[in-house]
N, CA, C and O atoms as a GROMACS GRO file, in nm:
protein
  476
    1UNK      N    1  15.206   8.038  -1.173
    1UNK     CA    2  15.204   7.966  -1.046
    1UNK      C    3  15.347   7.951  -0.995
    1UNK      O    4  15.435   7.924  -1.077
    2UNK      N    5  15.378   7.969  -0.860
    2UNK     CA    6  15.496   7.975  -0.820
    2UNK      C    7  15.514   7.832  -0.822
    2UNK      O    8  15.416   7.757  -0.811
    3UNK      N    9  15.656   7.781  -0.837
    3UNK     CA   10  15.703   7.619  -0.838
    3UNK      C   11  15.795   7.617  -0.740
    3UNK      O   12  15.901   7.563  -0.771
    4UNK      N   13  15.785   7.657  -0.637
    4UNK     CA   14  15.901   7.661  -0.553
    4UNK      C   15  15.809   7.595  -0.419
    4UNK      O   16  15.717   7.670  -0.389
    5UNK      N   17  15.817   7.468  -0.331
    5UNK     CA   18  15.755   7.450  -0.232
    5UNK      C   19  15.846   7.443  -0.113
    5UNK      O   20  15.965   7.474  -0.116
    6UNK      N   21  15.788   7.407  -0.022
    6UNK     CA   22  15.862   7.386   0.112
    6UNK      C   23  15.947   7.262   0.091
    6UNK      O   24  16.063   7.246   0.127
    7UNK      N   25  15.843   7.149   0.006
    7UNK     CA   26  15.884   7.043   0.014
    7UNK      C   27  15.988   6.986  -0.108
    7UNK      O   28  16.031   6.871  -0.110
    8UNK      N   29  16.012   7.061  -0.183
    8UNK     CA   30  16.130   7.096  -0.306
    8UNK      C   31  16.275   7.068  -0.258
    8UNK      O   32  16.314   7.070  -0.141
    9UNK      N   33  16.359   7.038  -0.389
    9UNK     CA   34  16.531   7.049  -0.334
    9UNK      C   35  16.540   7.193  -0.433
    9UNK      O   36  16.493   7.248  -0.533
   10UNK      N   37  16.637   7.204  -0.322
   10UNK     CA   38  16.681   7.359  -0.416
   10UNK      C   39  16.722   7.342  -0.548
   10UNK      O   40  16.791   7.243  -0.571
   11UNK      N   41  16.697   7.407  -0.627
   11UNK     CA   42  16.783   7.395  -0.764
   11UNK      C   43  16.862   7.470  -0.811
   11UNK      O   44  16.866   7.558  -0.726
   12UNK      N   45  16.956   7.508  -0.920
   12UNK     CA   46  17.040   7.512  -0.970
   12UNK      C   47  17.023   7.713  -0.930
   12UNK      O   48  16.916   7.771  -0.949
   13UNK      N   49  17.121   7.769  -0.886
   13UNK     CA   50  17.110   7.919  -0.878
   13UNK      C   51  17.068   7.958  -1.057
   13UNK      O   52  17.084   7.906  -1.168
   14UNK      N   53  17.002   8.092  -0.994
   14UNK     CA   54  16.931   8.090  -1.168
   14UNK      C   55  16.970   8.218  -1.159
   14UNK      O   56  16.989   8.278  -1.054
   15UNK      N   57  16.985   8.269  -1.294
   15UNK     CA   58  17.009   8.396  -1.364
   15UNK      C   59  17.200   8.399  -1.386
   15UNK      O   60  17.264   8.466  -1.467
   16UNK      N   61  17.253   8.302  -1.282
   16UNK     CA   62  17.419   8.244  -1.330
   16UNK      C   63  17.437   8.134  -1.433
   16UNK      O   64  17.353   8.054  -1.476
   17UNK      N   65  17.601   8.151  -1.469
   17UNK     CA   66  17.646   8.040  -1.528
   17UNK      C   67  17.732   7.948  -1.457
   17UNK      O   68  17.798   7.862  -1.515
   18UNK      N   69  17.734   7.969  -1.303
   18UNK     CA   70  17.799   7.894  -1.231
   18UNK      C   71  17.763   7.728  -1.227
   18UNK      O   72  17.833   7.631  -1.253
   19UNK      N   73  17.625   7.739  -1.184
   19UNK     CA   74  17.564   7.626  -1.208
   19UNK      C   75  17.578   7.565  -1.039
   19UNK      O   76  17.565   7.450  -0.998
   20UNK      N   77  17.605   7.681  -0.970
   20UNK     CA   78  17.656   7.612  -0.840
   20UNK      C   79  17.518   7.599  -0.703
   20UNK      O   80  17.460   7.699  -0.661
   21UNK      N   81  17.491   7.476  -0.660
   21UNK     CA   82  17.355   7.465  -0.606
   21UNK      C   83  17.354   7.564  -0.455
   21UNK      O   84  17.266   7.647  -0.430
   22UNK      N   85  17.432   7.546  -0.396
   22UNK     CA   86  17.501   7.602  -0.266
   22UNK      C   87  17.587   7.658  -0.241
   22UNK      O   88  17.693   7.621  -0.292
   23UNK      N   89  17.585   7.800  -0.132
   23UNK     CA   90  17.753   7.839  -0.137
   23UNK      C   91  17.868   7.748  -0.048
   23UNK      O   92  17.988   7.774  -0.040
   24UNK      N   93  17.804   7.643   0.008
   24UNK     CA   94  17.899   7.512   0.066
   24UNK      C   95  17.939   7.474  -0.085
   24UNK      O   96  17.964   7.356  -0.059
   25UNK      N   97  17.953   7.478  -0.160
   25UNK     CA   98  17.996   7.390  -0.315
   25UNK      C   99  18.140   7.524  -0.304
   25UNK      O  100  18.258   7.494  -0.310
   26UNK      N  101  18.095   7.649  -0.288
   26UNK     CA  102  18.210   7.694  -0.332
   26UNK      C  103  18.292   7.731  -0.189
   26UNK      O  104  18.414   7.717  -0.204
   27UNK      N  105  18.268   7.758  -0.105
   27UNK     CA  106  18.329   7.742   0.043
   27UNK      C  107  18.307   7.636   0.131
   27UNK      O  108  18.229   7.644   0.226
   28UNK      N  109  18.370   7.543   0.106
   28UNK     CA  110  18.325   7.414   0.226
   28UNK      C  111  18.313   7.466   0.384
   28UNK      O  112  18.380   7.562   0.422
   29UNK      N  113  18.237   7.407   0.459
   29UNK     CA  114  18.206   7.434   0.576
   29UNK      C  115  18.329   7.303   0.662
   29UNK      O  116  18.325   7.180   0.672
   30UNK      N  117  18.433   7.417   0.713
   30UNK     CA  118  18.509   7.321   0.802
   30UNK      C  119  18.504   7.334   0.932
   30UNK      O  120  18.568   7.410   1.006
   31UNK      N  121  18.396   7.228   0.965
   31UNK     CA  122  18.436   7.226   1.119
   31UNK      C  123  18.558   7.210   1.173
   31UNK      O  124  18.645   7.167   1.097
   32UNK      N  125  18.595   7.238   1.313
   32UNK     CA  126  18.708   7.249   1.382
   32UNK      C  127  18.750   7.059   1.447
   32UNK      O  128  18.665   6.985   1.496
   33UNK      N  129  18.871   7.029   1.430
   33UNK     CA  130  18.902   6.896   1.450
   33UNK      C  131  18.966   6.851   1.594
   33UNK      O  132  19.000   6.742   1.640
   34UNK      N  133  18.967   7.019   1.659
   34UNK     CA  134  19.020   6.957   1.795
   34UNK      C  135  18.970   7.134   1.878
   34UNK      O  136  18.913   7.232   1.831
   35UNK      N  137  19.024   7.107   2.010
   35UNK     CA  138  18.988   7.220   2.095
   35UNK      C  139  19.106   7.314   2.129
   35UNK      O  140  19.079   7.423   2.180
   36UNK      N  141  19.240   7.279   2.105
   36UNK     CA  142  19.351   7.322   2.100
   36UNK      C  143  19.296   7.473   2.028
   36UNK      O  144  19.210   7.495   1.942
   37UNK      N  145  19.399   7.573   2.116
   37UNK     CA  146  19.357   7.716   2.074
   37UNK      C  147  19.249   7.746   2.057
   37UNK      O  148  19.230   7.851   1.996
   38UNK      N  149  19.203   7.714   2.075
   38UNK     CA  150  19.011   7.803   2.065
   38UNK      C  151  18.992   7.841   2.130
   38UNK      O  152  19.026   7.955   2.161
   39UNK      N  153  18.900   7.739   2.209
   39UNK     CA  154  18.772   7.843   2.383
   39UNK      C  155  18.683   7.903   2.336
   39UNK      O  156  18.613   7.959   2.420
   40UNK      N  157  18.642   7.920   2.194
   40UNK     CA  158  18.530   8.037   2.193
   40UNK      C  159  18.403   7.962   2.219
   40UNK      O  160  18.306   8.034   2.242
   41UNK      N  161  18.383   7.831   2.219
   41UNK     CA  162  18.226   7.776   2.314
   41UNK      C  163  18.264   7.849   2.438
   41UNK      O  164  18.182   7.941   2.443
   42UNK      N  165  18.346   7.858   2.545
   42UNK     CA  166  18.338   7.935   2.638
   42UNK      C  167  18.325   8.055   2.664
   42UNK      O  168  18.306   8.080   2.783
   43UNK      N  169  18.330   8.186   2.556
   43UNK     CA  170  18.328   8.264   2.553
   43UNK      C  171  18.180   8.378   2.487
   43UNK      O  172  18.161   8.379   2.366
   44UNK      N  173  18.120   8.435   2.546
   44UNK     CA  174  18.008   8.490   2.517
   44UNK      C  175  17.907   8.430   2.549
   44UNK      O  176  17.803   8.480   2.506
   45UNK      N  177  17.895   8.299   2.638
   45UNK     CA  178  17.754   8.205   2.636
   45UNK      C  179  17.732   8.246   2.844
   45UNK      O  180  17.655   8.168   2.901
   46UNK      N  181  17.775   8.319   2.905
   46UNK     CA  182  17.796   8.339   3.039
   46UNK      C  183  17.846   8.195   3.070
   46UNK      O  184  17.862   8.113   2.980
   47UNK      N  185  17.872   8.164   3.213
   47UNK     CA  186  17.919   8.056   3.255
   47UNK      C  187  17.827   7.945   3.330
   47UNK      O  188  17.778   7.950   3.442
   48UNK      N  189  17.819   7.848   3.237
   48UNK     CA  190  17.708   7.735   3.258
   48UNK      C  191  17.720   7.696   3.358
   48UNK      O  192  17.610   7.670   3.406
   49UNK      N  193  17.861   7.658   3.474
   49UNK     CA  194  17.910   7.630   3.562
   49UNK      C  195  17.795   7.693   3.688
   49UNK      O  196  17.755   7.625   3.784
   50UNK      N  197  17.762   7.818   3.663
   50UNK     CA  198  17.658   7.877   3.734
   50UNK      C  199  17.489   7.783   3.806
   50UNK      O  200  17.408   7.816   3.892
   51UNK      N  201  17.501   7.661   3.714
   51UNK     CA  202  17.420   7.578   3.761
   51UNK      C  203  17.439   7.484   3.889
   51UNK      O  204  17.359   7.426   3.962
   52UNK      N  205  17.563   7.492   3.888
   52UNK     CA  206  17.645   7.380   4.032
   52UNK      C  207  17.618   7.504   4.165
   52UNK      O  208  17.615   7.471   4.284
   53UNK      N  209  17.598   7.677   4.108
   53UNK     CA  210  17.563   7.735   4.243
   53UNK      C  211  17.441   7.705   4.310
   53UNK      O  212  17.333   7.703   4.251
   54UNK      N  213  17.461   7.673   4.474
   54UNK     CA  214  17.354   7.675   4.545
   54UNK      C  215  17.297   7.794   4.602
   54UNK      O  216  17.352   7.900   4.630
   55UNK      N  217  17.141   7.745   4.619
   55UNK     CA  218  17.075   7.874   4.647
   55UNK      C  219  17.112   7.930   4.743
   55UNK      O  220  17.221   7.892   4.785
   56UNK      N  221  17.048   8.036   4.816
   56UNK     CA  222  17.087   8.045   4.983
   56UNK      C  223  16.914   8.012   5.018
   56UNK      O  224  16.809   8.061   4.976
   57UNK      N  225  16.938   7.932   5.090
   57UNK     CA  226  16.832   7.914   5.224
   57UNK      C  227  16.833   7.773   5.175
   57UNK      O  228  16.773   7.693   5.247
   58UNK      N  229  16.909   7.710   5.027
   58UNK     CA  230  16.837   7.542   5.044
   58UNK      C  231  16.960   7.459   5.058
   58UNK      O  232  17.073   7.479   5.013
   59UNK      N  233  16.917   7.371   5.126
   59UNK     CA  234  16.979   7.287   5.232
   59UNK      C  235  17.005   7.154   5.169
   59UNK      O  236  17.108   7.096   5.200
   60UNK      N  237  16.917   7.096   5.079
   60UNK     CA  238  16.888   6.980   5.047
   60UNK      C  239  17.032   6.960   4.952
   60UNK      O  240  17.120   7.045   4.939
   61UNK      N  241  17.028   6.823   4.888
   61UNK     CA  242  17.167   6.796   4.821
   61UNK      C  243  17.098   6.879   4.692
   61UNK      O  244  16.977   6.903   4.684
   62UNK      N  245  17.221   6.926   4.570
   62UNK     CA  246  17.199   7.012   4.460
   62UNK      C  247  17.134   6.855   4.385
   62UNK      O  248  17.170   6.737   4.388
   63UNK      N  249  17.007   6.942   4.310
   63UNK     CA  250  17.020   6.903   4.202
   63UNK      C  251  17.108   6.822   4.097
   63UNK      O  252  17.112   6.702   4.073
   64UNK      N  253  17.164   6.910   4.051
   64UNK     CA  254  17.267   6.936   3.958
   64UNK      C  255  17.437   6.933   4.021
   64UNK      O  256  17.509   6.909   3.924
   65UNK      N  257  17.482   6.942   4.090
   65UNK     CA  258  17.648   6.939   4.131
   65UNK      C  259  17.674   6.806   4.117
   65UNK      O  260  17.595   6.719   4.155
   66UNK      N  261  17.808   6.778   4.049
   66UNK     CA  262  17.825   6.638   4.081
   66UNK      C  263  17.873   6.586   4.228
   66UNK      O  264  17.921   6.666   4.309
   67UNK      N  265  17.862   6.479   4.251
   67UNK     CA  266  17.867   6.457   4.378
   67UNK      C  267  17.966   6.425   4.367
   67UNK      O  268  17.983   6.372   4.477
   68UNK      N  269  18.077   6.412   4.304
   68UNK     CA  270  18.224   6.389   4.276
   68UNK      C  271  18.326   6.568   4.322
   68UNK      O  272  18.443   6.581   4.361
   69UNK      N  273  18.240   6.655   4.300
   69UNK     CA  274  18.267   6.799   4.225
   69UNK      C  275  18.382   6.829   4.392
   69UNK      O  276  18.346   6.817   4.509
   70UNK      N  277  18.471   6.856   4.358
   70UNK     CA  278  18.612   6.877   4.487
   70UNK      C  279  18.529   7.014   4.559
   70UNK      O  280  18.487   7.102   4.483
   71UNK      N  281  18.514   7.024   4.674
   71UNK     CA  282  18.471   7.130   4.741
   71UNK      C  283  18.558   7.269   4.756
   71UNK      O  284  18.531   7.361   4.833
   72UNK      N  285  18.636   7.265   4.690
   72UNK     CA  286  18.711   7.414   4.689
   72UNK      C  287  18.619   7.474   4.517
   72UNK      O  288  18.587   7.592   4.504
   73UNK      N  289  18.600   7.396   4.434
   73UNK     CA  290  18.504   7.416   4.378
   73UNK      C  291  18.410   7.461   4.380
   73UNK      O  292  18.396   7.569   4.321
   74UNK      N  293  18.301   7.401   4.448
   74UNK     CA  294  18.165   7.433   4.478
   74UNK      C  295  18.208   7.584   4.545
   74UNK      O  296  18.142   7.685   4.521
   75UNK      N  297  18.321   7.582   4.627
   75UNK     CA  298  18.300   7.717   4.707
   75UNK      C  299  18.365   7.822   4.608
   75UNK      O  300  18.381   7.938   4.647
   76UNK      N  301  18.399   7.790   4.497
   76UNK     CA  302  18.420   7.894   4.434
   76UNK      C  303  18.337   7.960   4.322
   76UNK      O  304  18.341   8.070   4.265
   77UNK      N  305  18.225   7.796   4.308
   77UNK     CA  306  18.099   7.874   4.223
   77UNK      C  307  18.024   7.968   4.311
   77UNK      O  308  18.016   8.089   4.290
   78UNK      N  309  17.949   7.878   4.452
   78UNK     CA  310  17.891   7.967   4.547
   78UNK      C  311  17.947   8.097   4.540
   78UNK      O  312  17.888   8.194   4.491
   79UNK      N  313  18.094   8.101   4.603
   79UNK     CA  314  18.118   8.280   4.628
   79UNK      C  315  18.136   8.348   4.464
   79UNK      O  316  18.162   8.463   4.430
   80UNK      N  317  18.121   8.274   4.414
   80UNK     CA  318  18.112   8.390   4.240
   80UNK      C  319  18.027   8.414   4.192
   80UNK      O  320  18.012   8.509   4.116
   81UNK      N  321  17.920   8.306   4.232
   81UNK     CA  322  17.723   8.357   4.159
   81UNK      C  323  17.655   8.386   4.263
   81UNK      O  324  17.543   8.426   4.229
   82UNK      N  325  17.678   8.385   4.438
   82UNK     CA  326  17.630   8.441   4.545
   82UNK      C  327  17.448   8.440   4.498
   82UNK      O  328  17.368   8.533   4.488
   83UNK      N  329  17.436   8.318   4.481
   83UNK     CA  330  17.280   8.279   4.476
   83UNK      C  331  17.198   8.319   4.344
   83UNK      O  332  17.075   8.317   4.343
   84UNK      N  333  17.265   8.350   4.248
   84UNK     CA  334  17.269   8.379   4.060
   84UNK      C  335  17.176   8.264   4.051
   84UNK      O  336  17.170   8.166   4.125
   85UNK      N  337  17.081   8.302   3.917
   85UNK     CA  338  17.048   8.187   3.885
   85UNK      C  339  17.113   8.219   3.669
   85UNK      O  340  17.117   8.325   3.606
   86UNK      N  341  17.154   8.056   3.617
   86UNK     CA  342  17.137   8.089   3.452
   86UNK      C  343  17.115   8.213   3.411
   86UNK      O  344  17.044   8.293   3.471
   87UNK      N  345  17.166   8.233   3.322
   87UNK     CA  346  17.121   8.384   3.284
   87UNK      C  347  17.134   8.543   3.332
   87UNK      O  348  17.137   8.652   3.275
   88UNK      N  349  17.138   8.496   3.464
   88UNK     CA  350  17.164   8.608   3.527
   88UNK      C  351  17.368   8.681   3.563
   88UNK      O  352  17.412   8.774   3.629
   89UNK      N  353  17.426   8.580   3.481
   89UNK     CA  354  17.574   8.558   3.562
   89UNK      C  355  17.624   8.669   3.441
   89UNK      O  356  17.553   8.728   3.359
   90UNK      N  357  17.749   8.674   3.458
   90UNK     CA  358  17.806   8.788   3.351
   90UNK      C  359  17.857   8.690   3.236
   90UNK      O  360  17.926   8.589   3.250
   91UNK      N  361  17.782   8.776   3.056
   91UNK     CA  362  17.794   8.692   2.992
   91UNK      C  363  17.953   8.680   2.937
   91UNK      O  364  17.971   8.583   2.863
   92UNK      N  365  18.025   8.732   2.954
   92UNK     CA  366  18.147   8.755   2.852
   92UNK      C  367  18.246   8.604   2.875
   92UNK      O  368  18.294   8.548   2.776
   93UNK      N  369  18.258   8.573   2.957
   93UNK     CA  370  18.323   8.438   2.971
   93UNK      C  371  18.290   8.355   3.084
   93UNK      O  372  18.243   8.419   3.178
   94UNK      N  373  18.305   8.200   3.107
   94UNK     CA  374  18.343   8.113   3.164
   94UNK      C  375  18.389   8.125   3.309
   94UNK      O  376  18.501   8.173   3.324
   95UNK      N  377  18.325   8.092   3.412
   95UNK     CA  378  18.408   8.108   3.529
   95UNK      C  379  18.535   8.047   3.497
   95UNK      O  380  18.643   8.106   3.507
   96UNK      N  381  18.510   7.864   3.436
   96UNK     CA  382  18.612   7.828   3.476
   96UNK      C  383  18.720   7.863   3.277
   96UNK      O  384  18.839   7.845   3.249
   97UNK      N  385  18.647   7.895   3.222
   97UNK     CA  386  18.795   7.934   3.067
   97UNK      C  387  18.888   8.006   3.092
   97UNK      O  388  18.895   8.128   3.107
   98UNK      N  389  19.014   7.868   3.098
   98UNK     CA  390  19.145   7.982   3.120
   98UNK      C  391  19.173   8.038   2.966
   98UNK      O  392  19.157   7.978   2.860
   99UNK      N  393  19.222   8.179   2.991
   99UNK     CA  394  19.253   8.277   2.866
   99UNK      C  395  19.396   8.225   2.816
   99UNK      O  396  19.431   8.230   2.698
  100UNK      N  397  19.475   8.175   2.919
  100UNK     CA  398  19.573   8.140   2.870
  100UNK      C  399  19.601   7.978   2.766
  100UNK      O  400  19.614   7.979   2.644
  101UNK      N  401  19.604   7.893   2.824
  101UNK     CA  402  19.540   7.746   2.730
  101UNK      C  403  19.414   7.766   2.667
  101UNK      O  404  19.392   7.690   2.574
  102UNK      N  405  19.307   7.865   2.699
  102UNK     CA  406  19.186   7.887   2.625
  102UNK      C  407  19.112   7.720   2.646
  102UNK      O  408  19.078   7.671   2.538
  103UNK      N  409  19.096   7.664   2.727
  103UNK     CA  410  19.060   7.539   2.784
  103UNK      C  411  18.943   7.546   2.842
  103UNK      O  412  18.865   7.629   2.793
  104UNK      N  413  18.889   7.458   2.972
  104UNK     CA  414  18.829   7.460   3.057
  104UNK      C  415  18.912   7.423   3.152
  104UNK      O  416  18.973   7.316   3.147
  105UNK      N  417  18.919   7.492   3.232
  105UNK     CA  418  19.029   7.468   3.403
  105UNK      C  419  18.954   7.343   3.446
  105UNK      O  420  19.026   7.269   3.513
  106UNK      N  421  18.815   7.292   3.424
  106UNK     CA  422  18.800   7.183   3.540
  106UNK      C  423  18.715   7.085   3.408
  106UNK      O  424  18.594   7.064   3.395
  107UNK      N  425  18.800   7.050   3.345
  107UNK     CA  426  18.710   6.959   3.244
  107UNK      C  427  18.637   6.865   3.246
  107UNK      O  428  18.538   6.849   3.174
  108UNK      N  429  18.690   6.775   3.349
  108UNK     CA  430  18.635   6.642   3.418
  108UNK      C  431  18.468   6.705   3.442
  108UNK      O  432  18.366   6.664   3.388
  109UNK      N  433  18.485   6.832   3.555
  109UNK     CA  434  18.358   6.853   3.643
  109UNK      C  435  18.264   6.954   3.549
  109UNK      O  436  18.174   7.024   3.596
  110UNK      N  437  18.309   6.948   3.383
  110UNK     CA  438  18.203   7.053   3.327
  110UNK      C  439  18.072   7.042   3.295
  110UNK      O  440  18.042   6.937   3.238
  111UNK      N  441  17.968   7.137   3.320
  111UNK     CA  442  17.853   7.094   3.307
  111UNK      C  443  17.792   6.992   3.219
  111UNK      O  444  17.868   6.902   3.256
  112UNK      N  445  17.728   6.943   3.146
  112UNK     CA  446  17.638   6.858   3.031
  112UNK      C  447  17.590   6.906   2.961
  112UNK      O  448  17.552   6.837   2.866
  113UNK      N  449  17.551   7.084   2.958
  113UNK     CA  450  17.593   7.122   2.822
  113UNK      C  451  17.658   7.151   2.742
  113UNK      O  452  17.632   7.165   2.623
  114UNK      N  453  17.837   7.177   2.845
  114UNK     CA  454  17.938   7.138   2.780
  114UNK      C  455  18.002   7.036   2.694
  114UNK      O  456  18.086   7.042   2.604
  115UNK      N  457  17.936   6.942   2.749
  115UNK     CA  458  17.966   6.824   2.672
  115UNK      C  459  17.892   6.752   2.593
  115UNK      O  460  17.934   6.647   2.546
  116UNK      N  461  17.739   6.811   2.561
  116UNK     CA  462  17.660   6.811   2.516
  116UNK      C  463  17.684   6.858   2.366
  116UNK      O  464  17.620   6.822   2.268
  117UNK      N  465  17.782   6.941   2.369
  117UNK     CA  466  17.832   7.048   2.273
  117UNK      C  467  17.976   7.039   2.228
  117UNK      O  468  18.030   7.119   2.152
  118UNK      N  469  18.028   6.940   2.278
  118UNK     CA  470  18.205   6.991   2.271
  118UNK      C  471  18.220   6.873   2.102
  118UNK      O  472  18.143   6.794   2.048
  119UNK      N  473  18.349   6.918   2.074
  119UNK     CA  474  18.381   6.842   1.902
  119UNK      C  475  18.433   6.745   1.963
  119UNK      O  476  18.479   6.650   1.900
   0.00000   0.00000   0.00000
């Protein structure tokens, strides 16, 4: 009969003499302690920012833009996703990740799954 369930703790690696339960025991998992030099949440996920674009033909206030968001802004999501929706934007980086600080250029105005997500 197999003894192994869903509802089990793992046990001891078998057929070693390590005795080691996890490979976190022998490589700790270090998360990152600040955002300095990185950017790679910005990089490969397309640019979430793409949600503050408005459609064309709707009129009504966004959804989603903050109503704080500086209007040279908005006009620079509009003319860069030209009516894009999620998913559809180019994935390789961030409208707003500068390459150089590897940051977010508009941190204050970043979406909520940015910050949903950030360390």
């Amino acid at each position: 009969m197999d003894n192994v369930s869903s509802h089990s703790k793992p046990t001891r690696c078998q057929g070693g003499a390590s005795g080691v339960n996890h490979v976190s025991e022998l490589f700790p998992i270090l998360g990152p302690t600040s955002c300095d030099d990185c950017g790679y949440c910005c990089l490969g996920i397309g640019s979430p920012v793409v949600i503050y674009a408005r459609r064309p033909g709707f009129d009504g206030p966004h959804p989603y833009r903050p109503a704080d968001l500086p209007p040279e802004l908005a006009a620079e999501i509009d003319e860069h996703f030209s009516g894009l929706v999620r998913g559809q934007e180019p994935q390789e980086t961030c409208l707003w990740h500068d390459p150089v600080t590897r940051r977010c250029k508009h941190h204050d105005f970043r979406p909520q799954v940015c910050r949903d997500y950030e360390i």
